[in-house]
MDAnalysis code that builds the backbone (N, CA, C; Angstrom):
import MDAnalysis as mda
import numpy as np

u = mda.Universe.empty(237, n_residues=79, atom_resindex=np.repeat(np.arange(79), 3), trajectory=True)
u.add_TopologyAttr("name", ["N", "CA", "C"] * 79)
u.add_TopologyAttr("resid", np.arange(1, 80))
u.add_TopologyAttr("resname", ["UNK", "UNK", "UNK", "UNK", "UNK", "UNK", "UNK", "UNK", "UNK", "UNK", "UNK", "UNK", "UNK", "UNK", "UNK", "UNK", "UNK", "UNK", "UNK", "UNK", "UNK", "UNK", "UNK", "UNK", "UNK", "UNK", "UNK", "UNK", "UNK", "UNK", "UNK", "UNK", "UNK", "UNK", "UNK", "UNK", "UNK", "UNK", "UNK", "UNK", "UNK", "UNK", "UNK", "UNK", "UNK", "UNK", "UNK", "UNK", "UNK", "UNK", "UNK", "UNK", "UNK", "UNK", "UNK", "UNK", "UNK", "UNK", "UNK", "UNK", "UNK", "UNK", "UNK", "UNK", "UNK", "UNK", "UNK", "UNK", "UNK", "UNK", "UNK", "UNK", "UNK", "UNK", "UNK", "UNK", "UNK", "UNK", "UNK"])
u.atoms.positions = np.array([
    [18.305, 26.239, -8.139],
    [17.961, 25.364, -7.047],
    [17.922, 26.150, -5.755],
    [17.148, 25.949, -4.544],
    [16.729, 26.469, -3.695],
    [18.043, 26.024, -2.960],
    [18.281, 26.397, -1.516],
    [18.752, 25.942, -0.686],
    [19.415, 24.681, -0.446],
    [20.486, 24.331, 0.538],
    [20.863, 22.823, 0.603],
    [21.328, 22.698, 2.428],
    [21.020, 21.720, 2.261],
    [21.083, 20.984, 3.601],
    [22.252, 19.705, 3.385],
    [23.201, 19.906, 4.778],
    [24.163, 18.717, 4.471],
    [23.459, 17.878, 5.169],
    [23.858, 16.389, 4.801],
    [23.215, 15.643, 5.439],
    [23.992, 14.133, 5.426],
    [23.622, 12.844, 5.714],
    [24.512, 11.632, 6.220],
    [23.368, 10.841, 5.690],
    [23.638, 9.932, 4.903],
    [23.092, 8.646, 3.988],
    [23.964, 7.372, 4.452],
    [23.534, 6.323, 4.839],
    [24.301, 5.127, 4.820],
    [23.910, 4.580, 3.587],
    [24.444, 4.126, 2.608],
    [24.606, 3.260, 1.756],
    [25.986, 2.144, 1.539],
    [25.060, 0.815, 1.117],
    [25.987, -0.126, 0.920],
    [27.197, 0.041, -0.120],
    [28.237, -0.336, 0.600],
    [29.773, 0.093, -1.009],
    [29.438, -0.476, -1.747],
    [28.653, -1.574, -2.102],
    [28.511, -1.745, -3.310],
    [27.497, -0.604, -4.523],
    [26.809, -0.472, -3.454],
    [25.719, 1.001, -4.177],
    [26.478, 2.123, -4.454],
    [27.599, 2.303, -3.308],
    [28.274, 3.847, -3.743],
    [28.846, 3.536, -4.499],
    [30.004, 2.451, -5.051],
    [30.798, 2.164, -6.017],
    [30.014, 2.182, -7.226],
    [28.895, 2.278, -7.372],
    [27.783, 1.762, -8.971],
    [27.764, 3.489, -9.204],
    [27.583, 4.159, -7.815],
    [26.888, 5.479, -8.061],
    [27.636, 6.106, -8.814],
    [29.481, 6.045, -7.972],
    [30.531, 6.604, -8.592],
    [30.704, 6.771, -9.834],
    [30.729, 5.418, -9.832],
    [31.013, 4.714, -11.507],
    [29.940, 5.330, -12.707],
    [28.783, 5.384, -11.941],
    [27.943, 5.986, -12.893],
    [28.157, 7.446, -13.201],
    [28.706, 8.611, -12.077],
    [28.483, 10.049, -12.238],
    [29.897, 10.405, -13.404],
    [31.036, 9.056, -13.069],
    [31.982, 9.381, -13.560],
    [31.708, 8.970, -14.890],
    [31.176, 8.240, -15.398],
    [30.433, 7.916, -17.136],
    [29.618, 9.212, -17.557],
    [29.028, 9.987, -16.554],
    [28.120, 10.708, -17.186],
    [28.689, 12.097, -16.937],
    [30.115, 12.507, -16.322],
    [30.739, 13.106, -16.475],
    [30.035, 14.283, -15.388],
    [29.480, 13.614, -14.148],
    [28.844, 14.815, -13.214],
    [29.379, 14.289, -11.840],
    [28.547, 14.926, -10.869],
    [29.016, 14.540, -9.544],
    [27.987, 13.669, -8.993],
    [28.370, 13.196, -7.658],
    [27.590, 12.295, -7.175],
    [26.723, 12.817, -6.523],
    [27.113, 13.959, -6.161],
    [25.467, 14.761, -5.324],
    [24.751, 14.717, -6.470],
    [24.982, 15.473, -7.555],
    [23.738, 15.567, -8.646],
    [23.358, 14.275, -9.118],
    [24.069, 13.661, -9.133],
    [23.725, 12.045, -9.344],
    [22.403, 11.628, -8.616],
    [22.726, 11.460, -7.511],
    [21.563, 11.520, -6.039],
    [20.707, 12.267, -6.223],
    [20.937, 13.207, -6.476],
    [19.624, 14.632, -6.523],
    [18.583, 14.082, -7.741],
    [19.633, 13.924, -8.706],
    [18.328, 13.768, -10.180],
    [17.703, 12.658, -9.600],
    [18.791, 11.285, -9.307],
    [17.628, 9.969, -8.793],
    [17.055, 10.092, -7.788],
    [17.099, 10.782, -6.952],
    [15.897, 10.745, -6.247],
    [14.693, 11.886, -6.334],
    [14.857, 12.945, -7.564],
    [13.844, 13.901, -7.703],
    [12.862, 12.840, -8.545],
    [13.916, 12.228, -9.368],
    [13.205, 11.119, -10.669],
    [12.164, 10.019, -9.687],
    [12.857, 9.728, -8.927],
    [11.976, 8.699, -7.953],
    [10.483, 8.848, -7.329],
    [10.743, 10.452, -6.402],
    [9.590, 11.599, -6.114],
    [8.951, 11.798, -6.891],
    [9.595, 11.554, -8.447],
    [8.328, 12.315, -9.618],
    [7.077, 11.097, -10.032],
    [8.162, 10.015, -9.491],
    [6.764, 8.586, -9.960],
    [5.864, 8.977, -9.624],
    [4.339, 8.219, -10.171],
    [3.155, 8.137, -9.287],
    [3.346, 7.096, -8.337],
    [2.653, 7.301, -6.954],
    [2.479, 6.721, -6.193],
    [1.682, 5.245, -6.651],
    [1.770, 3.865, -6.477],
    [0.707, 3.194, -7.078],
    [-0.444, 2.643, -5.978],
    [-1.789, 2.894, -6.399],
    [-2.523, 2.979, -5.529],
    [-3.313, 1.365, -5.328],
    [-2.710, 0.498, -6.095],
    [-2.914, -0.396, -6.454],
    [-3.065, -1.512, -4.583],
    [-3.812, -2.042, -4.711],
    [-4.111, -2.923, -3.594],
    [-3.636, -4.353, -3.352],
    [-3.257, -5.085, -2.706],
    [-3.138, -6.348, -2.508],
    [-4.146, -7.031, -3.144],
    [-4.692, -8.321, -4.048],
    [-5.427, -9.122, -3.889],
    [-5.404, -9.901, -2.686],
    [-7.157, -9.965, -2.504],
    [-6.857, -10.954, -1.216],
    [-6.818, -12.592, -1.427],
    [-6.186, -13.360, -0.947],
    [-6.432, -14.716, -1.017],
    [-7.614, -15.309, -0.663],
    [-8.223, -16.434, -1.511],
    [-9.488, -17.033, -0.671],
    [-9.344, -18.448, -1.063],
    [-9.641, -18.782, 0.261],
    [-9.874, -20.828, -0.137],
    [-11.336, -20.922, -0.048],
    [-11.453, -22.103, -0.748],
    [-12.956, -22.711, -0.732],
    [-13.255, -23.373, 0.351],
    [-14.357, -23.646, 1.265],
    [-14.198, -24.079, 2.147],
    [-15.943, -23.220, 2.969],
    [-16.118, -24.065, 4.097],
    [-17.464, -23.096, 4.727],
    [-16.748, -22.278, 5.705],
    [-15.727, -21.688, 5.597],
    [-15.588, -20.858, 7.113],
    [-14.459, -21.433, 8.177],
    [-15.116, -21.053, 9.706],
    [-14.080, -21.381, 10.582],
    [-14.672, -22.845, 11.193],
    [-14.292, -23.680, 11.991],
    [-14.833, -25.305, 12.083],
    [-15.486, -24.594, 13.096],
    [-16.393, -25.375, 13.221],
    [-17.322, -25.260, 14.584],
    [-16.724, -24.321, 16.088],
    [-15.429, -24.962, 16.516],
    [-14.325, -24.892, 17.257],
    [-14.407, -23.223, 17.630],
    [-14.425, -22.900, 16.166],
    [-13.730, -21.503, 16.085],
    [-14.672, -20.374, 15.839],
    [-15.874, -21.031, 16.126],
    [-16.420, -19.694, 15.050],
    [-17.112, -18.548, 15.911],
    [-16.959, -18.961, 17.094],
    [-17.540, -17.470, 18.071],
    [-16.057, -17.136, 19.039],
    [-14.843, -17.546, 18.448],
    [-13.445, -17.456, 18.924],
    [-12.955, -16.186, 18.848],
    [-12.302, -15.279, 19.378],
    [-11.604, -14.298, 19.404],
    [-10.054, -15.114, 18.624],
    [-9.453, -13.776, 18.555],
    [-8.333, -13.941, 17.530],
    [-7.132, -14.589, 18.711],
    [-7.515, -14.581, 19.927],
    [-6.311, -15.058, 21.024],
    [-6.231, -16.491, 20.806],
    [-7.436, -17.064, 20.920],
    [-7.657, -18.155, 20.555],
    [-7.052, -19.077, 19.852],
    [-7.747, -18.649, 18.149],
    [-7.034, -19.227, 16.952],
    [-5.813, -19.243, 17.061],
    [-4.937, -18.110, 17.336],
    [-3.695, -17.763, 17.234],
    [-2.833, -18.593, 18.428],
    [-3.173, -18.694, 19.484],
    [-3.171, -20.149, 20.317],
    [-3.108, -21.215, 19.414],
    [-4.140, -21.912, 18.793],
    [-3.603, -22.670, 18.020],
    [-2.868, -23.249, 17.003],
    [-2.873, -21.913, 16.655],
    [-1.954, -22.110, 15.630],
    [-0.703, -22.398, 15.812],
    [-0.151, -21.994, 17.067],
    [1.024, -22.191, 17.659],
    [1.484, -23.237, 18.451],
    [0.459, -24.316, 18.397],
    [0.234, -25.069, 19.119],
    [1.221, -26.455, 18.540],
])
């Protein structure tokens, strides 16, 4: 392994207590613990996968709205 850098993580006690618990089952430490899960994490693929967009049926914006800037609508909506 290359080089190391100390460094400061906040995690919730309930996460460090799981981590513990886990390095001490697997009979390692908790840095390497950390290290493998998060090299394992880095190794995923990214998913490039997109939102679907929602659509209602319908013709559009009402009359009201349809040469409206977004200040507008959003005005009403709050309305």
């Amino acid at each position: 392994m290359g080089a190391h850098m100390k460094t400061t993580i906040e995690i919730s006690d309930n996460l460090l207590a799981r981590a513990k618990a886990r390095a001490r089952e697997q009979k390692t430490t908790l840095r390497s613990l950390i290290e493998k899960s998060l090299a394992a994490t880095l190794d995923l693929p990214i998913s490039k996968s997109k939102a679907t967009p929602v659509t209602f049926k319908g013709k559009g914006l009402s009359a009201e709205f349809a040469d409206a800037d977004w200040s507008k609508i959003r005005d009403a909506i709050y309305e």
